[in-house]
C-alpha positions as CSV (number, residue, x, y, z in Angstrom):
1,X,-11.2,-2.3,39.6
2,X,-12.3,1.3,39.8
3,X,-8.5,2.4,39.5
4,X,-7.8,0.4,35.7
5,X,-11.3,1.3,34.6
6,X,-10.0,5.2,35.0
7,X,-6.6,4.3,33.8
8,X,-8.3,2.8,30.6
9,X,-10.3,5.9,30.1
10,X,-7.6,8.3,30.8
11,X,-5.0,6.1,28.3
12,X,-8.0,6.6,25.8
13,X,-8.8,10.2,26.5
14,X,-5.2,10.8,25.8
15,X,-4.5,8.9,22.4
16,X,-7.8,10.8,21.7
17,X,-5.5,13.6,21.4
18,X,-3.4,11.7,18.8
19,X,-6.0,10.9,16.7
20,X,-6.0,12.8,13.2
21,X,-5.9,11.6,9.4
22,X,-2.6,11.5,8.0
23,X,-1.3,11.7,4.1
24,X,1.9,9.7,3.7
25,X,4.1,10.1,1.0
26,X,5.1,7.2,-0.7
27,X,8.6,7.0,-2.6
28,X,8.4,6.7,-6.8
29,X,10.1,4.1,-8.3
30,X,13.9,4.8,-9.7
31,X,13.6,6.2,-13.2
32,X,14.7,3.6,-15.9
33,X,16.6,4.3,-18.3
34,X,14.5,1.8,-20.7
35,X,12.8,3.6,-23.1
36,X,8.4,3.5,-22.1
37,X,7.2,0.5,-23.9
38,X,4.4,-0.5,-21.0
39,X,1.1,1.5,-20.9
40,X,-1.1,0.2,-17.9
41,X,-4.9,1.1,-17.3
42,X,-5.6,1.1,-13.5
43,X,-9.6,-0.2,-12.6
44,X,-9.3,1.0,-8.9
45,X,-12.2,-1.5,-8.1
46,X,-12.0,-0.7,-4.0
47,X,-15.3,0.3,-2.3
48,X,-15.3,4.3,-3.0
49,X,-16.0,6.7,-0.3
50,X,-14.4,4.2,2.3
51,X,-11.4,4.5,3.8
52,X,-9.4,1.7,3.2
53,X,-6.4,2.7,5.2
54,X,-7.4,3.8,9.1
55,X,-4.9,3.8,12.4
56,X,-6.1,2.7,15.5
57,X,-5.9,3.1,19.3
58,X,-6.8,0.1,22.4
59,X,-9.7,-1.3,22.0
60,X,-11.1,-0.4,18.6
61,X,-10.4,3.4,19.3
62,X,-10.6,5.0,15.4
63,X,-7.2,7.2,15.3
64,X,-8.0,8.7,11.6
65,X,-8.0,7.8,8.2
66,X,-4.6,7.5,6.1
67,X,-4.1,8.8,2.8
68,X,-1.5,8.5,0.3
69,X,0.4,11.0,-2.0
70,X,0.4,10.1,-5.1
71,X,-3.0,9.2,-5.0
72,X,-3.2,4.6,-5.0
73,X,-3.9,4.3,-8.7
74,X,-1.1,6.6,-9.9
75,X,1.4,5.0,-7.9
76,X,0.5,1.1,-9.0
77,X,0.4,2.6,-12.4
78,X,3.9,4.1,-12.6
79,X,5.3,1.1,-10.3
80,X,3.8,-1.3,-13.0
81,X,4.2,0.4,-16.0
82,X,8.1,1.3,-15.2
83,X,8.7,-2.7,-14.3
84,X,7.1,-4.0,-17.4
85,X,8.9,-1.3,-19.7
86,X,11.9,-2.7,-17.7
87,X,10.9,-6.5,-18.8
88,X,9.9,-5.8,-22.1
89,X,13.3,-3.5,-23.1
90,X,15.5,-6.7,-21.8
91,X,13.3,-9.1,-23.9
92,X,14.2,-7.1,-26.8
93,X,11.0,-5.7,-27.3
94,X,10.3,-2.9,-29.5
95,X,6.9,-2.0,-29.3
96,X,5.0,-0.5,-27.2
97,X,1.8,-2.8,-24.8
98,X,-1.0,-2.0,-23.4
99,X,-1.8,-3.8,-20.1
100,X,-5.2,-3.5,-18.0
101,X,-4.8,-4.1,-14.0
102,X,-7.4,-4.3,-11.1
103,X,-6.9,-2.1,-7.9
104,X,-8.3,-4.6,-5.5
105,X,-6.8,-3.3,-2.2
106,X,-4.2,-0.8,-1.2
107,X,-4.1,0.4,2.0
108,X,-2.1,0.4,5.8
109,X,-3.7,-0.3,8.7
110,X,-2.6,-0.8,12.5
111,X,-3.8,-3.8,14.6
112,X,-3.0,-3.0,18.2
113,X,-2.5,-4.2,22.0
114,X,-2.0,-2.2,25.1
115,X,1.8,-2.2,24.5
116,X,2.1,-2.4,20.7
117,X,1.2,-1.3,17.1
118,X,2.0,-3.9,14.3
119,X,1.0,-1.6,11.2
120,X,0.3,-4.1,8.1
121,X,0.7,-3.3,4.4
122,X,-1.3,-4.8,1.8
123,X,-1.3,-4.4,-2.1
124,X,-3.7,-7.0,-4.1
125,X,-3.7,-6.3,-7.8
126,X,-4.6,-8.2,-10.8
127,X,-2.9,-7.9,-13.7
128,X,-4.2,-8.5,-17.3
129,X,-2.8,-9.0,-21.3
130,X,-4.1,-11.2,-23.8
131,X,-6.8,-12.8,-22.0
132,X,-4.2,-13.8,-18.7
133,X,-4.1,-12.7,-15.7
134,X,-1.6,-12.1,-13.4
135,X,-2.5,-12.2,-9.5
136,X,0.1,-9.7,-7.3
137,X,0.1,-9.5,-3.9
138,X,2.2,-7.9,-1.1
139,X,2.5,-7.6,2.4
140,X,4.3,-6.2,5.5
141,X,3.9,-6.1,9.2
142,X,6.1,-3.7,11.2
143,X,6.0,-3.4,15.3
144,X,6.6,-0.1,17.1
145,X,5.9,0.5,20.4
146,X,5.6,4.3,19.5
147,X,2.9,6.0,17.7
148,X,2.6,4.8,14.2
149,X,3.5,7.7,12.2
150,X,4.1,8.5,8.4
151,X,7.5,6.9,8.3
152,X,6.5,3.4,9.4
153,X,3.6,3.3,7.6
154,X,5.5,4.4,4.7
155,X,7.7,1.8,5.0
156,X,4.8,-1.0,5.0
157,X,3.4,-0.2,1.8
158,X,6.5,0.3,0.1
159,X,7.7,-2.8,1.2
160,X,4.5,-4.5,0.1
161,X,5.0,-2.6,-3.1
162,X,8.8,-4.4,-3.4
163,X,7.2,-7.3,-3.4
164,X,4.7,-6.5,-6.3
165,X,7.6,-5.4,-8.5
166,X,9.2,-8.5,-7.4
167,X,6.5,-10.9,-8.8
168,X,6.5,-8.7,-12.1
169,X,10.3,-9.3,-13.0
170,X,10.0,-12.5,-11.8
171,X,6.6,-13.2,-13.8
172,X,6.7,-14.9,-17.3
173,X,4.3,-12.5,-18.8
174,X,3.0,-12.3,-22.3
């Protein structure tokens, strides 16, 4: 008993170690060729001061906060406004809309066991025109059984972000 209550502590002392904040970067979407006909407002209504993205260790251990570059808001707002100027230039659409959307979470975090990470991606937004609106959500778990670094966390909320982008072409907005 003694022996795995040490082995515990020494496995925490060491991912101690580990434990920083991170920034990922996050990939912009392809330019479009379209011309800009989609101006979108971003409400980032999240909790502010809290970190809504946080890694962690066995056992609850906090592992550090995760940022993203660009900030949350500027990335839905280019993702969004270059899908809908996309929709709008293949509906023949000549001029230009103004869209409002709700930042209601954005964010990575890791939910762990004593052999793996699963690091989960979630995007909720709510987008609004003309008095409708639009709910978007997207999400994506990833395992590794290595530290999860900037690359898979990248890879989470960028798929998650897929999936908002998917919903938008695939939306039958005004």
């Amino acid at each position: 008993m003694r022996t795995a209550c040490a082995a515990m502590l020494l496995a925490g002392a060491l991912l101690a170690g580990c434990a920083s904040d991170m920034t990922v970067r996050l990939a912009s979407p392809a330019p479009t060729s379209a011309p800009a006909l989609a101006t979108v407002k971003v409400n980032d209504l999240r909790a502010p001061g809290v970190a809504a993205s946080k890694r962690e260790a066995a056992f609850g251990v906090p592992m550090g906060n995760i940022a993203f570059n660009p900030p949350e808001a500027q990335v839905v707002q280019h993702l969004l406004e270059t899908e809908l100027s996309r929709k709008l230039a293949a509906s023949g659409g000549r001029g230009a809309r103004s869209y409002e959307c709700d930042l209601i979470e954005f964010g990575a975090n890791t939910v762990t066991t004593p052999l793996y990470w699963d690091v989960v991606g979630r995007v909720r937004l709510a987008l609004k025109a003309d008095g409708k609106k639009l709910d978007l959500r997207g999400e994506k778990t990833e395992r590794t059984y290595l530290w999860p670094g900037e690359s898979v966390v990248a890879s989470t909320v960028e798929s998650a972000l897929e999936q908002i982008a998917r919903q938008v072409r695939e939306a039958d907005l005004p």
